[in-house]
C-alpha positions in Angstrom: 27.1 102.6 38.8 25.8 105.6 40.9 25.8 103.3 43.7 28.9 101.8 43.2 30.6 105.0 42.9 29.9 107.7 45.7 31.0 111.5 45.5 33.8 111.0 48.7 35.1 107.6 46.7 38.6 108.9 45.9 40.6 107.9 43.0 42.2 104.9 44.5 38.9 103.8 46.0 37.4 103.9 42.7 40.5 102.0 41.0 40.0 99.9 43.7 36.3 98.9 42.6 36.8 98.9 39.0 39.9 96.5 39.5 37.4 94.5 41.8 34.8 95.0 39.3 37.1 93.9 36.1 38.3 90.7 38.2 34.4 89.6 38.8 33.9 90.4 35.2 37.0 88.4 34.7 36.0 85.2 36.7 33.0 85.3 34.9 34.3 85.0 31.3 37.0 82.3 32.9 34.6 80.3 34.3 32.0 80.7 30.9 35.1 80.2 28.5 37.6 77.7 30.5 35.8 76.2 33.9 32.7 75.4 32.6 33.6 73.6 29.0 36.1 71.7 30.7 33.4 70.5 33.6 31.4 69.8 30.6 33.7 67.5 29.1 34.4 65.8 32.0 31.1 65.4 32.9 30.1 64.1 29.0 33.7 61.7 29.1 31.9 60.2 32.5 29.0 59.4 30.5 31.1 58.1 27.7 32.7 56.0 29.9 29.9 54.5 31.5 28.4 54.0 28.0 31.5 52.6 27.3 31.6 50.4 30.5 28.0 48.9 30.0 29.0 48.3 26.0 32.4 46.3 27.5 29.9 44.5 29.9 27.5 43.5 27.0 30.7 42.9 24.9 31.9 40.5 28.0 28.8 38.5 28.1 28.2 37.6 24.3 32.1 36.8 24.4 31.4 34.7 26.7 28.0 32.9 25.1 30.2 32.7 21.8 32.6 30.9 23.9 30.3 28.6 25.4 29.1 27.9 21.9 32.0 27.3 20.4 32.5 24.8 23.4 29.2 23.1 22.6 29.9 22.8 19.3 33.3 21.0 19.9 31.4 18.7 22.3 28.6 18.0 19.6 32.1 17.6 16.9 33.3 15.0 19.2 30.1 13.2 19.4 29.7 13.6 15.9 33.2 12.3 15.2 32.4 9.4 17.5 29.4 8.7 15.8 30.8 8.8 12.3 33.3 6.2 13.8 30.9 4.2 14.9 28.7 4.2 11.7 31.7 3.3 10.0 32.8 0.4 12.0 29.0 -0.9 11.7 29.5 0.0 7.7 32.2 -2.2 8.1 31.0 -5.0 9.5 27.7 -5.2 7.4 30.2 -5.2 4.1 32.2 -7.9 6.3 28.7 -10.0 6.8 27.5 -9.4 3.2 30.7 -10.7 1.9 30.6 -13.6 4.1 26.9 -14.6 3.3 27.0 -13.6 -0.6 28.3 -16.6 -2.0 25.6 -18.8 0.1 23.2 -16.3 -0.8 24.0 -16.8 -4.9 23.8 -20.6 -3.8 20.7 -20.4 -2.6 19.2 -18.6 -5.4 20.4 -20.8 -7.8 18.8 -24.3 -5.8 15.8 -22.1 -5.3 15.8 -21.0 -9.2 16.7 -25.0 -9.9 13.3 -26.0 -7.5 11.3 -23.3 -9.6 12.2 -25.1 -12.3 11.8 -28.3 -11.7 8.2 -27.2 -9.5 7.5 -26.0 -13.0 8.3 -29.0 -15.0 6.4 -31.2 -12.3 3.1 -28.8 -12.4 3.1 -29.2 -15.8 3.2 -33.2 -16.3 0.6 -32.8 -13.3 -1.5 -30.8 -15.7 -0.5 -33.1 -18.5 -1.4 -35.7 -16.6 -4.7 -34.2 -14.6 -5.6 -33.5 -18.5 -5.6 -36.5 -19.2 -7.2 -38.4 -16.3 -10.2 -35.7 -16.8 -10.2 -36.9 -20.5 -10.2 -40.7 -19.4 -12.6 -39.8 -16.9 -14.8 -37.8 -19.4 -14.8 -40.2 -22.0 -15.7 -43.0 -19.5 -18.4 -41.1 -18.2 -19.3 -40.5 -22.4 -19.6 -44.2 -22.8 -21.7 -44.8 -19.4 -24.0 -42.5 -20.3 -24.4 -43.7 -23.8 -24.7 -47.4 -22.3 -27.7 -45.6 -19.9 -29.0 -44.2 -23.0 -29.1 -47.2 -25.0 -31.0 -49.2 -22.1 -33.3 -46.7 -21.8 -34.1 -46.3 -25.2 -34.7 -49.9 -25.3 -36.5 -50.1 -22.1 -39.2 -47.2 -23.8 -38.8 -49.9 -26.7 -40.5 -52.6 -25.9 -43.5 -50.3 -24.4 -44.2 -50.2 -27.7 -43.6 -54.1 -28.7 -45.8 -54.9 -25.4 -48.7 -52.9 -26.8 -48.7 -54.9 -29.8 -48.2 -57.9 -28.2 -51.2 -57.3 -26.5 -53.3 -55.7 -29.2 -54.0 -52.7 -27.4 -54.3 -50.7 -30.5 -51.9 -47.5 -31.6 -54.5 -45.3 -30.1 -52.7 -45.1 -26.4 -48.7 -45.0 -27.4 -47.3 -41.5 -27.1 -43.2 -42.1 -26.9 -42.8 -38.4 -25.2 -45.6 -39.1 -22.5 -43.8 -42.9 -21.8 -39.8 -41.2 -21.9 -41.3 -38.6 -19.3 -43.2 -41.4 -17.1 -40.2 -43.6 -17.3 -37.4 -41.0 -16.0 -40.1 -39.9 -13.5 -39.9 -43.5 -12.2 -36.3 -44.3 -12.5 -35.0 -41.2 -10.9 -37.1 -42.8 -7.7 -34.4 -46.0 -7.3 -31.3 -44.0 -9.1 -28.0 -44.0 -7.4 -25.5 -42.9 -9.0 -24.9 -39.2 -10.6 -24.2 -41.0 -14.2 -27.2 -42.6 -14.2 -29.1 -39.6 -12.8 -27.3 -37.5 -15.6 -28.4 -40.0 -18.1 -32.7 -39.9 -17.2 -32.4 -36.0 -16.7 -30.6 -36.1 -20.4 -33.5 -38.7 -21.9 -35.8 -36.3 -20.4 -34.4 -33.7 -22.1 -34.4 -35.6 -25.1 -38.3 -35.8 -25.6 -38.8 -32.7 -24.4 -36.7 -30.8 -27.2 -36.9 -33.6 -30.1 -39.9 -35.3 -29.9 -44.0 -34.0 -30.5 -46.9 -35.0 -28.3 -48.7 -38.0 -29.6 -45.5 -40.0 -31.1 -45.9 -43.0 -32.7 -43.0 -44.1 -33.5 -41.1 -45.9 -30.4 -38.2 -46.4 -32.6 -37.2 -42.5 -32.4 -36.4 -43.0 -28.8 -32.9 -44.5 -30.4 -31.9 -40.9 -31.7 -30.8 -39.8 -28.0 -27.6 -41.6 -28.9 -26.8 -39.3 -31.3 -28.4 -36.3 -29.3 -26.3 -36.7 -26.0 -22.8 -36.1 -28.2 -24.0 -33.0 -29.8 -26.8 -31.4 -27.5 -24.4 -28.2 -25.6 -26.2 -28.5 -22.4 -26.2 -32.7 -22.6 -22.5 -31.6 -22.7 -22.7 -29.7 -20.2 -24.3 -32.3 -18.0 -21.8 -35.3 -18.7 -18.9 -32.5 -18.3 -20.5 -31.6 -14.8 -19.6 -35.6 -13.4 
């Protein structure tokens, strides 16, 4: 203040400098209380409205994706309406070709089920039939066998008869030993499977029924009743 103020200042001259002083003092507080909060408010609207610019832009471009969307989405709408058209037309026309067809189809099934039927009918009088040829053919092959048999028996017979015709003495007969010697040589000039079936049975016969050292050439007869009853002798003639 001292040096603001000198001893020759007069009156006006100080008046002077406290006016000058009051007016700085004055453009201080006008620019701390008026200028400068309105320069701050300008400068924060500038920023505001560049916020609010860049927010616009990014507004802008999602309007402008939603739009695009939207467009795709009416393109796939179309498509899809096309489609659904399309689908329905071919609907359609497979009801149209199953209508047309259903009535053949139905005929079809009921020749088919009418074939079945008769297929059926036919297998079984072919069964019938087949039964009974098997039967017929078992049987026959029963009654050639049983005619082997019998000759055979027979045959071993009169091994017996020649040994007393000859006086050879009881000493050398053995039935089972003679069955067994006589297959053994039959089976040589046999050609047919009955008559193979029939030695392999006789064979069978002495081996189960009759004891070493048989006398008695008359028991070669009981293979006529063992070839109906023996299971595997069945089995044999069943095999033919």
């Amino acid at each position: 203040m001292r040096r603001i103020l000198k001893k020759d200042d007069g009156w006006l001259d100080i008046l002077i400098k406290f006016i000058t002083i009051g007016a700085f003092i004055f453009a201080i507080h006008q620019y701390y209380y008026r200028i400068f909060p309105v320069w701050k408010k300008e400068h924060q609207l500038e920023e505001l409205s560049e916020a609010l610019s860049h927010k616009e832009k990014e507004v802008a471009s999602q309007e402008a994706k939603l739009q695009q969307l939207v467009r795709d989405i009416f393109i796939r709408e179309k498509e899809i309406e096309v489609k659904s058209k399309e689908l329905s037309s071919l609907q359609e026309e497979k009801n149209s070709i199953e209508q047309k067809y259903q009535d053949q189809i139905s005929e079809l099934q009921k020749r088919a089920n009418a074939l079945q039927d008769e297929w059926n009918n036919e297998r079984l009088k072919l069964r019938g039939q087949l039964s009974q040829a098997q039967d017929s053919v078992q049987a026959k092959n029963l009654q050639m066998v049983g005619t082997y048999l019998d000759k055979y028996s027979h045959d071993v017979f009169l091994i017996q008869i020649d040994n007393i015709r000859w006086s050879k003495g009881s000493g050398k007969l053995d039935l089972k030993r003679d069955i067994s010697d006589y297959v053994k040589a039959k089976l040589k000039s046999a050609d047919s499977d009955v008559e193979k079936v029939s030695l392999d049975i006789f064979k069978m016969f002495a081996d189960k029924e009759l004891k070493n050292g048989e006398k008695d050439y008359s028991n070669a007869l009981q293979v006529l009743v063992f070839y109906r009853f023996d299971p595997r002798a069945k089995e044999l003639i069943a095999s033919l």
